[in-house]
C-alpha positions as CSV (number, residue, x, y, z in Angstrom):
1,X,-46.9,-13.3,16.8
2,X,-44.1,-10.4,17.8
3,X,-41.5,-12.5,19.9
4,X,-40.8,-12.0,23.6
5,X,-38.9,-8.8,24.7
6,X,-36.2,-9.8,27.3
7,X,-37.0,-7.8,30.1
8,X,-34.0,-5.0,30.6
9,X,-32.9,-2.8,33.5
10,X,-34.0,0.6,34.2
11,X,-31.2,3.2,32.6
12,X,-30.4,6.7,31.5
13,X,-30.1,6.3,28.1
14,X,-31.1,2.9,25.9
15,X,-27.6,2.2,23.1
16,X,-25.9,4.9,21.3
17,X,-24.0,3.2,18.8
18,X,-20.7,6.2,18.0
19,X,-17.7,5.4,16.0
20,X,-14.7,6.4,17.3
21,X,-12.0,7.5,14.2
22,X,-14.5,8.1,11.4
23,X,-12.4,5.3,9.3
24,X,-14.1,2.5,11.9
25,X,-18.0,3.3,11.7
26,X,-20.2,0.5,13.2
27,X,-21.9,-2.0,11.2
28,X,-23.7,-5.0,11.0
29,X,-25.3,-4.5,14.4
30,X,-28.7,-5.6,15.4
31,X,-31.2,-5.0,18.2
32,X,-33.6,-8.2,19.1
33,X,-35.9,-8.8,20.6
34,X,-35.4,-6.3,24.0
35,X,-37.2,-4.0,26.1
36,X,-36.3,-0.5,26.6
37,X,-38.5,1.2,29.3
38,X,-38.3,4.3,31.5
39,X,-35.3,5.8,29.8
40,X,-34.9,9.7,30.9
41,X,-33.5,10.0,26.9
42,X,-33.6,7.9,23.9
43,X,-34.3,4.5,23.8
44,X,-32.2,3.7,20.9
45,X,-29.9,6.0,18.5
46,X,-28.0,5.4,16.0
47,X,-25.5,8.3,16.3
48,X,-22.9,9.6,13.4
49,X,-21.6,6.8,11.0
50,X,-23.6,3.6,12.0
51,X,-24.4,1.6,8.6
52,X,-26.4,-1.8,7.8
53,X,-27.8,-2.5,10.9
54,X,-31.1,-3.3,11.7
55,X,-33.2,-2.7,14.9
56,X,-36.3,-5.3,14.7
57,X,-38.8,-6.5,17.3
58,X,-38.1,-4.2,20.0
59,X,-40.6,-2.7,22.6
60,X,-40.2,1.0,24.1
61,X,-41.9,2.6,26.3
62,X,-42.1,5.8,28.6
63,X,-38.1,7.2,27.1
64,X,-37.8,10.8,28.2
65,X,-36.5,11.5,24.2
66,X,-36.9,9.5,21.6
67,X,-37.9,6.3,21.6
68,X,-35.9,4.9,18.3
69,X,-33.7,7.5,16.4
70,X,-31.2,7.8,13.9
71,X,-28.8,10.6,14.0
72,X,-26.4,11.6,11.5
73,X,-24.8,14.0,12.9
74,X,-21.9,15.0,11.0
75,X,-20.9,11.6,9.7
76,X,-24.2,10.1,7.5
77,X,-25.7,6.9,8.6
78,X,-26.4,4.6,6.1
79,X,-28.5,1.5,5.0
80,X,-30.0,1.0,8.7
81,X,-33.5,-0.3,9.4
82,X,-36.1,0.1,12.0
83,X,-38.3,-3.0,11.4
84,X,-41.4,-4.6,13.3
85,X,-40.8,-2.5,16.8
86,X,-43.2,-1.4,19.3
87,X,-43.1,2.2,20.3
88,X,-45.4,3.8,23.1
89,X,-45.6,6.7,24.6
90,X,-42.5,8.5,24.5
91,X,-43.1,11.4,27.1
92,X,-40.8,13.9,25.0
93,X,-40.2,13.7,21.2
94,X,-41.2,11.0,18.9
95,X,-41.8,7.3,18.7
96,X,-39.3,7.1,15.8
97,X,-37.1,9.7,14.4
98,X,-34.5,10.1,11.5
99,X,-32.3,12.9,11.7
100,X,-30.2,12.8,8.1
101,X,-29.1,9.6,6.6
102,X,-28.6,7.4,3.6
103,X,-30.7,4.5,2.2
104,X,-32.9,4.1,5.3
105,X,-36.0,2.3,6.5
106,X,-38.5,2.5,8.7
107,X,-41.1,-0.6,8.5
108,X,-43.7,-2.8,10.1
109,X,-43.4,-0.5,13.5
110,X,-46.4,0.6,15.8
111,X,-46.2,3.9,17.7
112,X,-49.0,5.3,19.6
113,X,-49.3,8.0,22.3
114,X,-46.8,10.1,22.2
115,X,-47.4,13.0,24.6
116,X,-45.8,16.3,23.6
117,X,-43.0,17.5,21.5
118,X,-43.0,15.8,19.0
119,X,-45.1,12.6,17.4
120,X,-45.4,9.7,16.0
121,X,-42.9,9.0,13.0
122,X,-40.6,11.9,12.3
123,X,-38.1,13.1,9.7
124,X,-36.2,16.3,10.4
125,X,-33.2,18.2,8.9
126,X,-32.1,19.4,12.6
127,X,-29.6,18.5,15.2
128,X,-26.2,19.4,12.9
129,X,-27.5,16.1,11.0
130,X,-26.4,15.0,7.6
131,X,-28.7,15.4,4.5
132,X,-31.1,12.9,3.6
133,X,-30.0,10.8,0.6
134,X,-30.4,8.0,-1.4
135,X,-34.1,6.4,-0.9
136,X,-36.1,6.7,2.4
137,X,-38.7,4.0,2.7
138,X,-41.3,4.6,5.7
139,X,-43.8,1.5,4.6
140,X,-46.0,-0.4,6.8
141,X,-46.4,1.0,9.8
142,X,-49.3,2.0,12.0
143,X,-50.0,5.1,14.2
144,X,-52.1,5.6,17.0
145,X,-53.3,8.4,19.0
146,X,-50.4,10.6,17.4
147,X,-50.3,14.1,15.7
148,X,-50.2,15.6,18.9
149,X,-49.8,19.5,19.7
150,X,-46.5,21.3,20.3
151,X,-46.5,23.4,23.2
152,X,-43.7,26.1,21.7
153,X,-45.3,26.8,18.2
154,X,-48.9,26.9,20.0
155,X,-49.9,24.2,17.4
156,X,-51.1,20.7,16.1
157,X,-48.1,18.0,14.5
158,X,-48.7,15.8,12.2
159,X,-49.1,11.5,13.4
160,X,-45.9,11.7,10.6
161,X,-44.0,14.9,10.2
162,X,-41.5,16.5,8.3
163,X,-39.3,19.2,9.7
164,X,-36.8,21.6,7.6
165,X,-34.5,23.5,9.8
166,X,-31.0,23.5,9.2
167,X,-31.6,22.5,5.2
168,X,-34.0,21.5,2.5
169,X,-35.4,18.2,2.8
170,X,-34.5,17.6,-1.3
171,X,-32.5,15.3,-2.0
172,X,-33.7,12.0,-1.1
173,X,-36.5,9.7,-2.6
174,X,-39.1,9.5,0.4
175,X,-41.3,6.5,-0.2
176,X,-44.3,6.8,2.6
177,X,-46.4,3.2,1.4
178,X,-48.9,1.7,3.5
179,X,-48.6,3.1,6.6
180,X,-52.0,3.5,9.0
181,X,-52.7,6.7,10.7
182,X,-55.3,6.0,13.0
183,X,-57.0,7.9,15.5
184,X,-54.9,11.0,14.9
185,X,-55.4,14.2,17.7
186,X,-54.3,17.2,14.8
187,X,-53.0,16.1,11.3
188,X,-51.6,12.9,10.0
189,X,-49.4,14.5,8.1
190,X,-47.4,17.4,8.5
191,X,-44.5,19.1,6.5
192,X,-43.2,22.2,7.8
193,X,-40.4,24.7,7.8
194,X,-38.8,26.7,11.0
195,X,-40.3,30.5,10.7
196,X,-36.6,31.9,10.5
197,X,-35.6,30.2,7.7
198,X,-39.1,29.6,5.9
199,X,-38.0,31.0,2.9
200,X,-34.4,29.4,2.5
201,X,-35.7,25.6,2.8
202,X,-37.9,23.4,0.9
203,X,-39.9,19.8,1.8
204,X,-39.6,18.0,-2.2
205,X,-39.8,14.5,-3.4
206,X,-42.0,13.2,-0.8
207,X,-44.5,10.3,-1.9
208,X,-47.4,8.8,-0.5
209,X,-49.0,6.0,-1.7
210,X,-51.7,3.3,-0.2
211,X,-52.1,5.1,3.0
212,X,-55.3,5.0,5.4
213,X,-56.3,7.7,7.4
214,X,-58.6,6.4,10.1
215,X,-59.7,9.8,12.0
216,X,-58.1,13.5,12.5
217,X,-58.9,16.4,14.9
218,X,-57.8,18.4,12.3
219,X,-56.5,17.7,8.5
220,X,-55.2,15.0,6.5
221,X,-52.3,17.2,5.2
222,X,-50.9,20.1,7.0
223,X,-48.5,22.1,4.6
224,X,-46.4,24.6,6.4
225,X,-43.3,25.1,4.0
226,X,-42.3,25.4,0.2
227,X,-42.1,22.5,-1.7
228,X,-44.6,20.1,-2.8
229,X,-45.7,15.6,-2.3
230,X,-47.4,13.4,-4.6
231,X,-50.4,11.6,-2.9
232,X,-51.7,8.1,-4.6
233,X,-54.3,5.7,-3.3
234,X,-54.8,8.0,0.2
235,X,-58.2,6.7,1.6
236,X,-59.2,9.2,4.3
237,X,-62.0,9.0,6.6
238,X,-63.0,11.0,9.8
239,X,-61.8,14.1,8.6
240,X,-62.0,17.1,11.4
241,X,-61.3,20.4,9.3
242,X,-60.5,20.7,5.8
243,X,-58.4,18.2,3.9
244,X,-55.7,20.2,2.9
245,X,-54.5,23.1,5.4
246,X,-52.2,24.7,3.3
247,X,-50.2,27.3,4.4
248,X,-47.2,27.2,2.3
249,X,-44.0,29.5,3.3
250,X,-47.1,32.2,4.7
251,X,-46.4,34.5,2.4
252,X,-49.4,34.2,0.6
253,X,-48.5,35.1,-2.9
254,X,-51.2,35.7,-5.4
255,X,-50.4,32.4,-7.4
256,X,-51.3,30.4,-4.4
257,X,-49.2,28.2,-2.1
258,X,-45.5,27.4,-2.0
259,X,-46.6,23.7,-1.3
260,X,-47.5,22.1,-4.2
261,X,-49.8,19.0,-4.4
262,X,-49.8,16.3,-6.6
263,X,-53.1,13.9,-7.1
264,X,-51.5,10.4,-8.8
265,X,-55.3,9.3,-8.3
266,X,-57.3,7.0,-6.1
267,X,-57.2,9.7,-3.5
268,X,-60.9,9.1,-1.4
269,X,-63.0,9.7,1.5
270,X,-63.1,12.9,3.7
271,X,-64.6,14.3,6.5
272,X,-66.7,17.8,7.5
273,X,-65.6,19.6,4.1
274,X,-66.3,16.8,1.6
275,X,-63.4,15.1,0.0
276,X,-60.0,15.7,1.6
277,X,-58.3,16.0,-1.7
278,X,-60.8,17.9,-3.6
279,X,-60.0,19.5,-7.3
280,X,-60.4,22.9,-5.7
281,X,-57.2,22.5,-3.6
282,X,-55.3,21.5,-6.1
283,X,-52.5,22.2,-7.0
284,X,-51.7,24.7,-4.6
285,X,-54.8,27.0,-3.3
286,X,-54.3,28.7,0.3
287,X,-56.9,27.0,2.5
288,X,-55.0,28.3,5.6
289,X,-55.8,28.4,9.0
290,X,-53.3,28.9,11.3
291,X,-55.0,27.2,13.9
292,X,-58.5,25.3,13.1
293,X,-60.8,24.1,16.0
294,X,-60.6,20.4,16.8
295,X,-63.3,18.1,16.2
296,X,-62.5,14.8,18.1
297,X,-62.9,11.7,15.9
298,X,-64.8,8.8,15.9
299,X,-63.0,5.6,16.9
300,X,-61.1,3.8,14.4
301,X,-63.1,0.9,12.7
302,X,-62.4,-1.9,9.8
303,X,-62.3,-0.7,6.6
C-alpha cells in the first residue's frame, strides 16, 4: 500500500530544484510522500544540474504543465529517479517528462488521463535540453487512458512518446521493460521527428521488452522519424488499426522506411489486421497512414 500524501497548498508552480554557480548543482534531494494538485505549471521539475535525487510516492494531479519533469537545460541532470508516483490528469503536457539527462529512471509510476498536449510518459530532445546519455530505464510503470491527440499536428501521440527536435535521440541506452499501456485513445508508442528538421534527426537505441498493450484507438507503434527500436516479449491485444504505422522521415524511399524495426521474438497478439508485429512489416515496410480512423477499444481486462 502507496503511503499517505501530505495534503499541500494550492500554488503556481510545484519545486524547481536550480543550481545557482554551475560548481554547486543540487543533490541528494528527495520528494516523499506529498501532494501536488492544481498547479497552473509543473508539478515537479528537476531543472539544469540536479543529480541523485529521487522523487518517490508522490501524487499529482490537475498541473497546468507537467506533472513530474526533468529538464536539463544546458547543464545535464544526472542519476535522478522518478519512482512509485501517481500522476493524473495533467491538463497540458504529460504525466512524466525527461527533457535530456544522464543515467535516469523512471519506475513503478501510474499516469492516466492526460488531456491534450502531450501524454502519458514522454522523452524529448526539446526545450535547449542536454543530450540523453548514459542508460535510460523507463520499467514498471502503467498507463491509462493516454496516447491522446495533439491539437497543433492534427494527430494521435503515443501513451509513451519520443520526440526529436533540437537533436537525435542517439546516444543513450533506452531500456523501456515492463511497463502497461492500457486503454490507450491513439498509439502506445510513438517516436517522432519535428517536420523541419525530419531529415537531420534520428530516434536509435530504443528497447522494449516485456511490455503489455491492453487496447489502442489506433496502433501499437507509430513511427514518425528515422531511426529504428528493438521490440522483445511485446504482448498486444485490442489493436485498432494496423500494428505498425510506419511512416518513417515521409519520404518514402523505394527501400522502405527510415524506421527500422527489430523482432528479438516473443512479440504476440494483435488486433483488426492480425498480428501487430507481423513478418510483412518487418524490417521497415511503409504501412503509412497519416491519420487512420479510430476504433475505440474494449476495456482493459486480466491477462
Amino acid at each position: 500500500m502507496r503511503p499517505k500524501p501530505v495534503p499541500r497548498p494550492r500554488t503556481r508552480q510545484g519545486p524547481r530544484p536550480s543550481p545557482g554557480p554551475p560548481s554547486i548543482p543540487h543533490s541528494s534531494r528527495g520528494a516523499a510522500p506529498a501532494w501536488f494538485t492544481d498547479q497552473i505549471a509543473d508539478g515537479l521539475n528537476f531543472h539544469t544540474g540536479v543529480t541523485d535525487s529521487l522523487v518517490q510516492d508522490n501524487f499529482v494531479r490537475n498541473t497546468g504543465d507537467d506533472g513530474l519533469a526533468m529538464w536539463s537545460e544546458k547543464t545535464a541532470n544526472a542519476r535522478n529517479a522518478f519512482n512509485h508516483n501517481t500522476v493524473q490528469s495533467p491538463t497540458l503536457a504529460n504525466g512524466i517528462a525527461l527533457y535530456g539527462g544522464a543515467d535516469t529512471a523512471v519506475t513503478a509510476n501510474l499516469v492516466a488521463d492526460p488531456v491534450r498536449e502531450g501524454s502519458a510518459l514522454h522523452v524529448g530532445s526539446r526545450f535547449g535540453a542536454e543530450p540523453f546519455t548514459g542508460g535510460l530505464r523507463i520499467a514498471g510503470n502503467t498507463t491509462a487512458r493516454a496516447g491522446t491527440y495533439e491539437l497543433n499536428w492534427n494527430i494521435g501521440l503515443g501513451a509513451i512518446w519520443f520526440y526529436a527536435l533540437d537533436r537525435s535521440i542517439d546516444r543513450a541506452d533506452i531500456q523501456v521493460t515492463g511497463n502497461d499501456f492500457l486503454d490507450s485513445t491513439y498509439n502506445a508508442v510513438m517516436l517522432v521527428g519535428d517536420w523541419p528538421v525530419k531529415d537531420k534527426v534520428r530516434i536509435e537505441n530504443v528497447h522494449f521488452k516485456d511490455v503489455r498493450v491492453d487496447g489502442t484507438g489506433t496502433s501499437v507503434v507509430s513511427a514518425r522519424a528515422a531511426g529504428s527500436a528493438s521490440f522483445e516479449n511485446v504482448d498486444a491485444r485490442n489493436v485498432g488499426a494496423v500494428g505498425v504505422n510506419n511512416c518513417g522521415s515521409f519520404n518514402f524511399p523505394a527501400t522502405g522506411s527510415e524506421f527500422t524495426l527489430v523482432d528479438r521474438g516473443g512479440n504476440d497478439g494483435g488486433g483488426t489486421t492480425g498480428p501487430w508485429l507481423a513478418g510483412w512489416e518487418l524490417p521497415n515496410t511503409l504501412t503509412c497512414d497519416d491519420r487512420p480512423p479510430v476504433v475505440a477499444p474494449p476495456a482493459p481486462g486480466p491477462w
